[in-house]
N, CA, C and O of each residue as an XYZ file, in Angstrom:
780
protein
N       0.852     -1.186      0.000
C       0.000      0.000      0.000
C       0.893      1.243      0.000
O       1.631      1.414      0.970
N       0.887      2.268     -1.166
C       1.420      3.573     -1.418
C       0.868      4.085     -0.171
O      -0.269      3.912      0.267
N       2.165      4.964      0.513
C       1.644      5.359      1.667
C       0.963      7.166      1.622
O       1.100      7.722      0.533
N       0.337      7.922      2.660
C      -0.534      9.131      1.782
C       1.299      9.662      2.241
O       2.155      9.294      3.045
N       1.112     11.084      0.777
C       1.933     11.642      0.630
C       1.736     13.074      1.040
O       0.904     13.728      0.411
N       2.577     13.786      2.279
C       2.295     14.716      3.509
C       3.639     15.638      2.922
O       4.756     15.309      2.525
N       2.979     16.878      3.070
C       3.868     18.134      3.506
C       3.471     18.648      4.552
O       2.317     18.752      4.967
N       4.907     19.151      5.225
C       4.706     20.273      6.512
C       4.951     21.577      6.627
O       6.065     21.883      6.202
N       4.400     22.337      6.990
C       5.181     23.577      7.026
C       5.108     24.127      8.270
O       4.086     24.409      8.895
N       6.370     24.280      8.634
C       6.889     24.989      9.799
C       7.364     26.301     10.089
O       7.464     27.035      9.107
N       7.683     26.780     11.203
C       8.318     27.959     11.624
C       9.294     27.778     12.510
O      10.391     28.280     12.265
N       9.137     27.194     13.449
C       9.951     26.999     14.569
C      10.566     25.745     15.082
O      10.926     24.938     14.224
N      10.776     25.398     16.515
C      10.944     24.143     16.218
C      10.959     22.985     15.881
O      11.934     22.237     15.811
N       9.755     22.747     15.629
C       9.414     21.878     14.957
C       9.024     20.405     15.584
O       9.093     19.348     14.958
N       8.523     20.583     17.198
C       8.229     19.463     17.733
C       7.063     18.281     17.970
O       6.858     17.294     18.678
N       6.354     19.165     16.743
C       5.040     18.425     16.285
C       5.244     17.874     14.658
O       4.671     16.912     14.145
N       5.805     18.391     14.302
C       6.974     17.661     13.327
C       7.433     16.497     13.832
O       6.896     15.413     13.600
N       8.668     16.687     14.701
C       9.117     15.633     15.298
C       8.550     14.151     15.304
O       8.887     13.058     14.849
N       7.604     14.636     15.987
C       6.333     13.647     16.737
C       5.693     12.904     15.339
O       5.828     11.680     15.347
N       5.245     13.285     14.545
C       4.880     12.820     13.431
C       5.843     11.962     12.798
O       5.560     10.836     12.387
N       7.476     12.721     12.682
C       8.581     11.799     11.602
C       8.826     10.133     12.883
O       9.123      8.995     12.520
N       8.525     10.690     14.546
C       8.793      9.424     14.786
C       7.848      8.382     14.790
O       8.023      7.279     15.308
N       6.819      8.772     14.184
C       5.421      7.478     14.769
C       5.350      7.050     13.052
O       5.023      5.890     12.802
N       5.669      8.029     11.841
C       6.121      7.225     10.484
C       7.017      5.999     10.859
O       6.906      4.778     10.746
N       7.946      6.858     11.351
C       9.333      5.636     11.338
C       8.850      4.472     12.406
O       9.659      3.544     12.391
N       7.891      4.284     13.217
C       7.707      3.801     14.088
C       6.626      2.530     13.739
O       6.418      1.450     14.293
N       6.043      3.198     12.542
C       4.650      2.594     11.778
C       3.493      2.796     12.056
O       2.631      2.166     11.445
N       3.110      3.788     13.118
C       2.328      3.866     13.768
C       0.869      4.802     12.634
O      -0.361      4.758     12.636
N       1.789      5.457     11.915
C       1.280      6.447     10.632
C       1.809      5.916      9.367
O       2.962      5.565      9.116
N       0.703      5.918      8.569
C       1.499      4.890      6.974
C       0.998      6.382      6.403
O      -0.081      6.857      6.048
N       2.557      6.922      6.526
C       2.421      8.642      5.599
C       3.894      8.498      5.481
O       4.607      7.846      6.243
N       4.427      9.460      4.014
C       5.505     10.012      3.864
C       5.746     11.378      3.983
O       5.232     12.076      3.108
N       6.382     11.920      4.824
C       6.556     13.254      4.731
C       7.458     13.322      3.955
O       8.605     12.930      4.163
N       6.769     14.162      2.320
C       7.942     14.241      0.850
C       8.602     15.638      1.160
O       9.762     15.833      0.796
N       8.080     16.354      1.648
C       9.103     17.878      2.124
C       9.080     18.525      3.423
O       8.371     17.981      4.269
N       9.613     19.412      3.703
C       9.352     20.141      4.518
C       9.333     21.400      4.141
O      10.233     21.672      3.345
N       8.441     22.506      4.500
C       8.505     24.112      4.030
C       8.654     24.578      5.042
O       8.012     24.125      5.990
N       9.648     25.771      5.245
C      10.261     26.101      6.212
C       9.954     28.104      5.235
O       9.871     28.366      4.035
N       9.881     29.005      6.431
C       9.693     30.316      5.982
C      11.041     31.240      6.784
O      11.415     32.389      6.546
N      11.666     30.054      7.988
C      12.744     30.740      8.373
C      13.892     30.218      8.286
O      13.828     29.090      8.776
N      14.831     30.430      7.947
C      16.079     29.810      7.349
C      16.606     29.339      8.575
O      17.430     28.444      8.386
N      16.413     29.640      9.835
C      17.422     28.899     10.619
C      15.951     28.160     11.934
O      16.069     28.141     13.159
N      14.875     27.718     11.224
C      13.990     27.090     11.677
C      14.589     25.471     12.167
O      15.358     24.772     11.507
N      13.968     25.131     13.550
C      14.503     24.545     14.568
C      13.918     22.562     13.572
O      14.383     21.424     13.520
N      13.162     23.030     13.225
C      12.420     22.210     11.989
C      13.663     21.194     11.097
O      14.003     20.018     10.970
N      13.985     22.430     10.671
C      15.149     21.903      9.910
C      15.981     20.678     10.456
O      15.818     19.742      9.674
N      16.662     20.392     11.316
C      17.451     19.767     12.228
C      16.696     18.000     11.736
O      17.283     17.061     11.199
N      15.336     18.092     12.150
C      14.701     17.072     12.512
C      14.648     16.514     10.813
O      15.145     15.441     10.470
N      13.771     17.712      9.613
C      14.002     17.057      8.390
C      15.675     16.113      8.096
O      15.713     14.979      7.619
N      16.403     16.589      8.342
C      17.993     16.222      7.977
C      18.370     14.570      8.680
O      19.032     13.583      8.362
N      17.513     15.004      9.779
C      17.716     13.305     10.531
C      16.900     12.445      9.861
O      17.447     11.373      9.600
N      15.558     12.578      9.427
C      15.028     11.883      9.101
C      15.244     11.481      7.108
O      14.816     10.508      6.487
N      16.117     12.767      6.567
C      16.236     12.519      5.259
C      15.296     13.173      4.420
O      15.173     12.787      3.258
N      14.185     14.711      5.142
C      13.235     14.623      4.457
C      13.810     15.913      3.586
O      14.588     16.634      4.211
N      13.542     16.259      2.319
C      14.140     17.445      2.310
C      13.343     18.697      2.043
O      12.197     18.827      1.613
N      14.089     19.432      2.346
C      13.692     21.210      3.195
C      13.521     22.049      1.615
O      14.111     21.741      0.579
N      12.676     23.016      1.777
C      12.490     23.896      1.409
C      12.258     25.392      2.177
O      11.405     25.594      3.042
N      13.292     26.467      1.616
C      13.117     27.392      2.191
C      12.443     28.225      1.387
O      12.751     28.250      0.195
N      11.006     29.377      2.071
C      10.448     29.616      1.056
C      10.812     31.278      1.591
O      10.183     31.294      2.649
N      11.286     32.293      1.498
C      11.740     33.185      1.849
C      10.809     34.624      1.096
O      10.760     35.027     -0.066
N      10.293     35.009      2.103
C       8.773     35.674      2.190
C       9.343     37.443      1.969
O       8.633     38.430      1.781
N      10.273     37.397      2.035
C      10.918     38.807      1.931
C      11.552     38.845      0.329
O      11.864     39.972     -0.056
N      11.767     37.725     -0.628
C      12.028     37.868     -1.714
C      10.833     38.571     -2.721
O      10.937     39.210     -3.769
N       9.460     38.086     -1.780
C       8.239     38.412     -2.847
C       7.958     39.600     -2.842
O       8.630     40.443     -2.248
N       7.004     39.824     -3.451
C       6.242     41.278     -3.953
C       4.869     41.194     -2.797
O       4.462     42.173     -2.172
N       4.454     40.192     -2.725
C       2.893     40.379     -1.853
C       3.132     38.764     -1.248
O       4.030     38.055     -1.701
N       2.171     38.290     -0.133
C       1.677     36.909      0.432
C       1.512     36.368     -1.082
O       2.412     35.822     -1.719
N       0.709     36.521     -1.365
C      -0.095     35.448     -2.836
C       1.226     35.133     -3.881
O       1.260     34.071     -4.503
N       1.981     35.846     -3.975
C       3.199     35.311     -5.074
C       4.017     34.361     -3.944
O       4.353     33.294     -4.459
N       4.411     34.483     -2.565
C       4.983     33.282     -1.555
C       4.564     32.316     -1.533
O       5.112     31.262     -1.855
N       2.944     32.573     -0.943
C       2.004     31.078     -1.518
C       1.968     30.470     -2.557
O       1.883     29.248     -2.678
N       2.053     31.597     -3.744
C       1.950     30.588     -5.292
C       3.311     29.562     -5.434
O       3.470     28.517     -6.065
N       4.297     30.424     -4.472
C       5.866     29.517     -4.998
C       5.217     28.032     -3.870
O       5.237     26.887     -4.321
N       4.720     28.316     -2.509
C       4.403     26.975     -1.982
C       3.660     26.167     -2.660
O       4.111     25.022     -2.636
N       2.677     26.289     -3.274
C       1.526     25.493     -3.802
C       2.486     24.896     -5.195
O       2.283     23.837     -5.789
N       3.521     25.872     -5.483
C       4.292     24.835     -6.876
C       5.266     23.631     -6.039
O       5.323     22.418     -6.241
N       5.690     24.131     -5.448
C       6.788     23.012     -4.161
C       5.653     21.818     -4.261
O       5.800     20.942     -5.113
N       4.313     21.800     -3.214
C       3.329     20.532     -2.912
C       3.253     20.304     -4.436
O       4.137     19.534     -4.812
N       2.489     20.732     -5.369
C       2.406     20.224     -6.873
C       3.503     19.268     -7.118
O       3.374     18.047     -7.197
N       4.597     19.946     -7.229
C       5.880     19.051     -8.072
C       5.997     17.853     -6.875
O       6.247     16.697     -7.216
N       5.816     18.179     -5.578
C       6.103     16.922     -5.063
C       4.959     15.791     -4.579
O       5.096     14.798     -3.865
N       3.768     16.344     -5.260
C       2.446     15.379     -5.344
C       1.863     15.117     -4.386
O       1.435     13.977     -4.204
N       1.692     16.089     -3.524
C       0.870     16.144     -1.902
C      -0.159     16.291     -1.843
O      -0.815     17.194     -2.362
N      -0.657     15.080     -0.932
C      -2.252     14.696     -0.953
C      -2.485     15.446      0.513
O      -3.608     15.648      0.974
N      -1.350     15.795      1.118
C      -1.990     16.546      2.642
C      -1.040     17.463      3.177
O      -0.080     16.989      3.783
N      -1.141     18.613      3.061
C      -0.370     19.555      3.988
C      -0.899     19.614      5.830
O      -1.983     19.712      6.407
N       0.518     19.494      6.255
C       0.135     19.626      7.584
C       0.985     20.812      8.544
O       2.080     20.617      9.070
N       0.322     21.852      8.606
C       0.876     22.895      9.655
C       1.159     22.493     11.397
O       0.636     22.023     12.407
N       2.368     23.068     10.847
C       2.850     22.064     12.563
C       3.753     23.235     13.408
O       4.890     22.922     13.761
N       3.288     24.426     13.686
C       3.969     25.555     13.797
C       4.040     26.901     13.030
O       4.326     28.064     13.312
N       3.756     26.399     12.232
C       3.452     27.508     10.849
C       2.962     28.813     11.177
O       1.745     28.988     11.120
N       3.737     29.788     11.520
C       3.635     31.222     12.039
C       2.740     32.331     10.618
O       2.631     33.556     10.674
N       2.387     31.713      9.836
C       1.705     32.643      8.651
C       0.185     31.861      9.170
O      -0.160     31.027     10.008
N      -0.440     32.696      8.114
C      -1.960     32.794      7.579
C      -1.721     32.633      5.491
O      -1.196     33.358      4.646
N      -2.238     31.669      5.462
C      -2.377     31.585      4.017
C      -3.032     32.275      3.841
O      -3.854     32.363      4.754
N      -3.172     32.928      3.068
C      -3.894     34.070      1.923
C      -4.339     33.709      1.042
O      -5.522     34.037      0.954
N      -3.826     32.909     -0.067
C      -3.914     32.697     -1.499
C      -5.018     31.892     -1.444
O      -4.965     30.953     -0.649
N      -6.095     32.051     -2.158
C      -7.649     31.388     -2.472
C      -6.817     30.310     -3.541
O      -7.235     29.172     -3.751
N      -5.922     30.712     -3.997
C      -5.388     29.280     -5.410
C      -5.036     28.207     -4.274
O      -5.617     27.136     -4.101
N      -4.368     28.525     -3.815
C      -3.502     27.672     -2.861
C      -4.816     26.667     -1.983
O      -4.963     25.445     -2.026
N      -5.703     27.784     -1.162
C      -6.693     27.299     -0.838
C      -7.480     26.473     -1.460
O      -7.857     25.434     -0.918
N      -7.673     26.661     -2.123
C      -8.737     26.102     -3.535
C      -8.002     24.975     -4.016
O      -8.474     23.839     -3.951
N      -6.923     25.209     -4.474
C      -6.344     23.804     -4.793
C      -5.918     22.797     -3.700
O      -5.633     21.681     -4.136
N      -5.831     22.954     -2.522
C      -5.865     21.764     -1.400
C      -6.806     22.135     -0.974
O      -6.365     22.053      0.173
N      -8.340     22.707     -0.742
C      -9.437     22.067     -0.489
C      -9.527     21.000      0.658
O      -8.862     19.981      0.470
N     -10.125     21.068      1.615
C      -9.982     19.726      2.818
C      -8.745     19.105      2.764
O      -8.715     17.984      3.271
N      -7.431     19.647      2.156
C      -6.503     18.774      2.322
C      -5.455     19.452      3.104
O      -4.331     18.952      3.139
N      -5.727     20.589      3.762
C      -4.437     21.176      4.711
C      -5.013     21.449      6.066
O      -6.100     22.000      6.233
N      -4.515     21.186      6.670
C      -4.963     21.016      8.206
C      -4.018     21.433      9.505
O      -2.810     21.196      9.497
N      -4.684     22.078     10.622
C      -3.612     22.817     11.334
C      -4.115     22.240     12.784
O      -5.119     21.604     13.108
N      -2.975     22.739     13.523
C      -4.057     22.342     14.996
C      -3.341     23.417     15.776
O      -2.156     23.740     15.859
N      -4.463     23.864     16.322
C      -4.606     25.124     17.125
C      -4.595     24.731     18.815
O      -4.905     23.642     19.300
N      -4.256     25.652     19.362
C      -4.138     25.138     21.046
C      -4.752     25.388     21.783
O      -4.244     25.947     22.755
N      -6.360     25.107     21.775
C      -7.080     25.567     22.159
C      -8.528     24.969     21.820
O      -8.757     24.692     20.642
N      -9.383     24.783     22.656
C     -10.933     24.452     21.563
C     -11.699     25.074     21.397
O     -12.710     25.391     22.023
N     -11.141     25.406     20.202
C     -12.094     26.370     18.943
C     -13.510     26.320     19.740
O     -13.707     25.449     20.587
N     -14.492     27.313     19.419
C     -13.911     28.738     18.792
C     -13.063     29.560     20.034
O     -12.620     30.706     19.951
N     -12.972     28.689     21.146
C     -12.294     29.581     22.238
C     -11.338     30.078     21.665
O     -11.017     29.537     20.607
N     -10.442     31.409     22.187
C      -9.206     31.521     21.715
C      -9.146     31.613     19.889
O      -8.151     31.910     19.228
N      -9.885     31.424     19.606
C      -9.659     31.803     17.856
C      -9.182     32.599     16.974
O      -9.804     33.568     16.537
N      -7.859     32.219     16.575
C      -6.725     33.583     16.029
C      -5.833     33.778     17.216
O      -5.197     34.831     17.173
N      -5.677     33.196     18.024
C      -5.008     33.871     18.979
C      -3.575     32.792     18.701
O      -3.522     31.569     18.573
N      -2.379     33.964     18.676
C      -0.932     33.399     18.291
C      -0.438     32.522     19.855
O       0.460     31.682     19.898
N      -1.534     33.114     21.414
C      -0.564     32.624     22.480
C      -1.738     32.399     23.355
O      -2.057     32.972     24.397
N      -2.555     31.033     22.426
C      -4.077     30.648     23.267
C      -3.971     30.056     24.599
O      -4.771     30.207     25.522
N      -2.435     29.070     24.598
C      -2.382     28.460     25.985
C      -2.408     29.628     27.493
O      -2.800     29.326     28.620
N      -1.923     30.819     27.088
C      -1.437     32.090     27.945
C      -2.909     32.559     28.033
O      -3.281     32.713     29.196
N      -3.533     32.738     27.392
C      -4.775     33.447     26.989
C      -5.632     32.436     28.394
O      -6.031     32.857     29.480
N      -5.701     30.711     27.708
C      -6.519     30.308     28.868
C      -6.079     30.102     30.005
O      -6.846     29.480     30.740
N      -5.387     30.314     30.305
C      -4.333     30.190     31.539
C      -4.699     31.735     32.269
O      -4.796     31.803     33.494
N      -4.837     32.612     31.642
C      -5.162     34.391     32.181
C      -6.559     34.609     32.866
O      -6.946     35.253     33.841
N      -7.246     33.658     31.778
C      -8.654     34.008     31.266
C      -9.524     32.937     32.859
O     -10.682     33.130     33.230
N      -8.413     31.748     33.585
C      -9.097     31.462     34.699
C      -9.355     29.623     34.035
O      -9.633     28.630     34.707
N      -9.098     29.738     32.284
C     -10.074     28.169     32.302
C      -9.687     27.019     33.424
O      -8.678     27.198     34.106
N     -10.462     25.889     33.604
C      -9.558     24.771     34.264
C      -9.580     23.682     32.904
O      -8.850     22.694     32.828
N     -10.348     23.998     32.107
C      -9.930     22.943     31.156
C      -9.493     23.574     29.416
O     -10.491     23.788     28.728
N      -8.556     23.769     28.947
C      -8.526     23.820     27.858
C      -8.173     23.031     26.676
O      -9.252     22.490     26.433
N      -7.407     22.648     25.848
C      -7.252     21.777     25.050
C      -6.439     21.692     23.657
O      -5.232     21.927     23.710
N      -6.941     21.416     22.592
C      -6.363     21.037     20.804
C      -7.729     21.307     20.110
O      -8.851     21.068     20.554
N      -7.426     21.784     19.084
C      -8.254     21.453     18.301
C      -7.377     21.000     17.408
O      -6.235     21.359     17.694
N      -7.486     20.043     15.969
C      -7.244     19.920     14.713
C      -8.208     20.328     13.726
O      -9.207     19.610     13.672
N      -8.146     21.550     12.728
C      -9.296     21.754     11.534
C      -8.811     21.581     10.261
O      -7.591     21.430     10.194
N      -9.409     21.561      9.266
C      -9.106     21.903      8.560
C      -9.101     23.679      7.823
O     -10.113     24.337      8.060
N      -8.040     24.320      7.023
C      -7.852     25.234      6.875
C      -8.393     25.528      5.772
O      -8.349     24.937      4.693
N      -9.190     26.983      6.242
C      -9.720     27.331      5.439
C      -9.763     29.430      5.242
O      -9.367     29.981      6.269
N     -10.125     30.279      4.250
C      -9.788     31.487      4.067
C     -10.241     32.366      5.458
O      -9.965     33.551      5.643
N     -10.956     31.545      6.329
C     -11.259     32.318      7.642
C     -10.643     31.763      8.867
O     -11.144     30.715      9.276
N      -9.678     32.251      9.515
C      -8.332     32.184     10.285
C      -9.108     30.993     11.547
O     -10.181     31.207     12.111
N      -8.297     29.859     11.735
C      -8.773     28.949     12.464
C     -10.424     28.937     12.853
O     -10.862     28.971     14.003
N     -11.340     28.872     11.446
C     -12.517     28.555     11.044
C     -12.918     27.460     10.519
O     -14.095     27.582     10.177
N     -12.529     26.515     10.306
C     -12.306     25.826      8.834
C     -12.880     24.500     10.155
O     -12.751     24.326     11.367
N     -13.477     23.883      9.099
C     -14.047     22.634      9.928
C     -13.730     21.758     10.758
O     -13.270     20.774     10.178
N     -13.766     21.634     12.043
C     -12.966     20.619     12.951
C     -13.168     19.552     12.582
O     -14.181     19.266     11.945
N     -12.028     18.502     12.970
C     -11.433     17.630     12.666
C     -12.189     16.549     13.977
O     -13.123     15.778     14.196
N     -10.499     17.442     14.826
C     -10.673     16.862     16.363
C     -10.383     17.284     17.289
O      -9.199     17.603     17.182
N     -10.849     17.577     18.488
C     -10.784     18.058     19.312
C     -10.413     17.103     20.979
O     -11.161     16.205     21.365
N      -9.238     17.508     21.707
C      -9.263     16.937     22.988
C      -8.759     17.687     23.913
O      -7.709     18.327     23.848
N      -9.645     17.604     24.958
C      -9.911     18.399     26.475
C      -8.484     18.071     27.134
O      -8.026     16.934     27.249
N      -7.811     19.343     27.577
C      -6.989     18.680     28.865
C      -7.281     19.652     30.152
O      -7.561     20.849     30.214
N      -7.177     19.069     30.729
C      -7.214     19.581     32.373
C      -6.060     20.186     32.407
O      -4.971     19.653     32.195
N      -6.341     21.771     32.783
C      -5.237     22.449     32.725
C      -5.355     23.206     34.777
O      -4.696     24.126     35.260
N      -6.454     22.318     35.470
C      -6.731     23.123     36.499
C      -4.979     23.426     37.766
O      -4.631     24.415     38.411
N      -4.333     22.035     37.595
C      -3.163     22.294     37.994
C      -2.124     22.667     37.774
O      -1.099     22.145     38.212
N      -2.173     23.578     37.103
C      -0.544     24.200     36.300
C      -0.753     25.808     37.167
O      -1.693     26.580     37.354
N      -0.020     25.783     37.354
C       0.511     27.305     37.874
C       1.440     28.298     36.980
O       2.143     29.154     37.518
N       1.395     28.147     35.820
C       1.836     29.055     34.589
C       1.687     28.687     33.181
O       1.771     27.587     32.634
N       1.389     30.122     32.612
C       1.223     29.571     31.427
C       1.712     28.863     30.535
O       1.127     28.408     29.553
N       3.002     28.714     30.888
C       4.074     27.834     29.937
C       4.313     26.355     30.723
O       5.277     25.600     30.602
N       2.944     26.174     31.688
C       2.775     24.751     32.373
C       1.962     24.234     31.143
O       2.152     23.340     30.318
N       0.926     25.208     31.365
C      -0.248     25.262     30.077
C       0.085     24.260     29.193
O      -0.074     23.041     29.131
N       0.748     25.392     28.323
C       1.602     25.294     27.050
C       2.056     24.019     26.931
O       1.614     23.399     25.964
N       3.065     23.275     27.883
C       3.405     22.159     27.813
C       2.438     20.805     27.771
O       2.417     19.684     27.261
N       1.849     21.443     28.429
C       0.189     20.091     29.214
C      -0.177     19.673     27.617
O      -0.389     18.620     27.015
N      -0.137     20.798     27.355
C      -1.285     20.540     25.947
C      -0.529     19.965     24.459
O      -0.946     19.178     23.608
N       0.856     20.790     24.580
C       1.761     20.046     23.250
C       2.061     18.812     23.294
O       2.376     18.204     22.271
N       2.004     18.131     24.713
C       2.614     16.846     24.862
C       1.158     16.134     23.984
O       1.364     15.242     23.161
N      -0.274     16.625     24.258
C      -1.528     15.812     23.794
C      -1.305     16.006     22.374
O      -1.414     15.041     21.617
N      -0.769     18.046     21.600
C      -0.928     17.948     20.560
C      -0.021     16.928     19.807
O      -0.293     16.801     18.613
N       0.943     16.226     20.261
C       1.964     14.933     19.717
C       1.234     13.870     19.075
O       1.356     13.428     17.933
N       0.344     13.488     20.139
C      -0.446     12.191     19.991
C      -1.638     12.366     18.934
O      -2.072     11.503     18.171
N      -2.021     13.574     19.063
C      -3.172     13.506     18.691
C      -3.069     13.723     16.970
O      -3.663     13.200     16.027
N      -1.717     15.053     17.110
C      -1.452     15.323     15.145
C      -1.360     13.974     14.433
O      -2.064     13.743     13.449
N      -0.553     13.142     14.891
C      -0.325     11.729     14.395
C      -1.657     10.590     14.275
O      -1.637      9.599     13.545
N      -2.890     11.024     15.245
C      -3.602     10.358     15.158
C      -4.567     10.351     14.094
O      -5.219      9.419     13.623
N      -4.516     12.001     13.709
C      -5.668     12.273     12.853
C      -5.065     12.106     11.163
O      -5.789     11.799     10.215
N      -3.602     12.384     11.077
C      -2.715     12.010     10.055
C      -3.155     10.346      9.576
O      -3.725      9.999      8.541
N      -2.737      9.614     10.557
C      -3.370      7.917     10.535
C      -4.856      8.199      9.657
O      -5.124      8.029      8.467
N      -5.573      8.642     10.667
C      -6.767      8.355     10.379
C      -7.087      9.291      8.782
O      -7.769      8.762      7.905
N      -6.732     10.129      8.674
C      -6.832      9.933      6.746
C      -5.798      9.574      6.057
O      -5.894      9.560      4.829
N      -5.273      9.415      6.332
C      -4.324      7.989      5.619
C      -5.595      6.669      5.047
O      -5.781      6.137      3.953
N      -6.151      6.548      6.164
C      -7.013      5.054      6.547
C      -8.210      5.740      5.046
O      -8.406      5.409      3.877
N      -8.676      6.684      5.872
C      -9.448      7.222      4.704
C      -9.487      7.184      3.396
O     -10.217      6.701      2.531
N      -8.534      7.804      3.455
C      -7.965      7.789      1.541
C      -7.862      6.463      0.933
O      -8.131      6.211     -0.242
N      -7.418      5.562      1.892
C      -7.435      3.874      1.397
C      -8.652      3.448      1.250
O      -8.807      2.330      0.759
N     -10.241      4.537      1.790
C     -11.165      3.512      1.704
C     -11.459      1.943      2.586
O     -12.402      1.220      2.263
């Protein structure tokens, strides 16, 4: 069985990345991650593609004229390398481009730290519910769509955040779930696509 064929795009370190290249290698996910898109040249991302062999693309957002000519160079990268699923795993932008959009359609997917619509758009949701008093906050996974973490949920899981005493307890509580969970929903359209 051809396994589904995954792009990522990152910003930073890249530890939901990570988490994904080890549960491939592990078997746990029958996906290939064919690239990686990277928007910062010395993205923490990088490190992890090189171990695993995947290779990098830098897409450098200060060469363009507007967002929509950056996006058009991403959407040629997934094309040439035949990607049935983009997966944002850190990804510090907002796609713009309706082509880009339009041409992956239900096929790019992000997960946000937080359950939607709580926190929606927000770059630092774990801090936010951590301020805001919640005792439980969480993940969402959606799919992406032209209205900023709008786009149809996927999946969603609750964590008990009532015992952390900072927001970067938060933060942690919840990335360790977003590990398990990016990989789970990756699996599960994988499974899909096989029918």
């Amino acid at each position: 069985m051809d396994k589904l064929r995954v792009a990522v795009l990152a910003s930073g370190r890249g530890s939901n990345f990570l988490a994904i290249l080890e549960r491939i290698a592990n078997g746990e996910v029958h996906a290939e991650v064919k690239v990686l898109i990277v928007d910062k040249p010395d993205a923490g991302a990088i490190a992890h593609a090189k171990k695993y062999n995947v290779p990098v693309e830098f897409v450098d957002f200060s060469k363009f004229v507007n967002r929509e000519d950056a996006d058009k160079r991403i959407k040629e990268i997934l094309d040439a390398n035949k990607i049935e699923l983009v997966v944002l795993a850190g990804y510090m932008r907002i796609i713009r481009s309706k082509e880009l959009l339009s041409a992956y359609h239900n096929r790019i997917i992000n997960i946000h730290p937080s359950l939607l619509p709580e926190f929606k758009g927000s770059t630092h949701a774990q801090k936010d519910a951590f301020e805001s008093g919640c005792k439980v906050s969480g993940l969402t996974i959606h799919y992406v769509t032209g209205d900023v973490d709008g786009g149809k949920i996927i999946y969603q899981k609750e964590v008990d955040i009532s015992d952390c005493k900072t927001a970067d307890e938060v933060a942690a509580k919840i990335l360790k779930e977003e590990h398990n969970s990016y990989s789970k929903v990756i699996e599960q359209i994988a499974k899909q696509r096989k029918g």
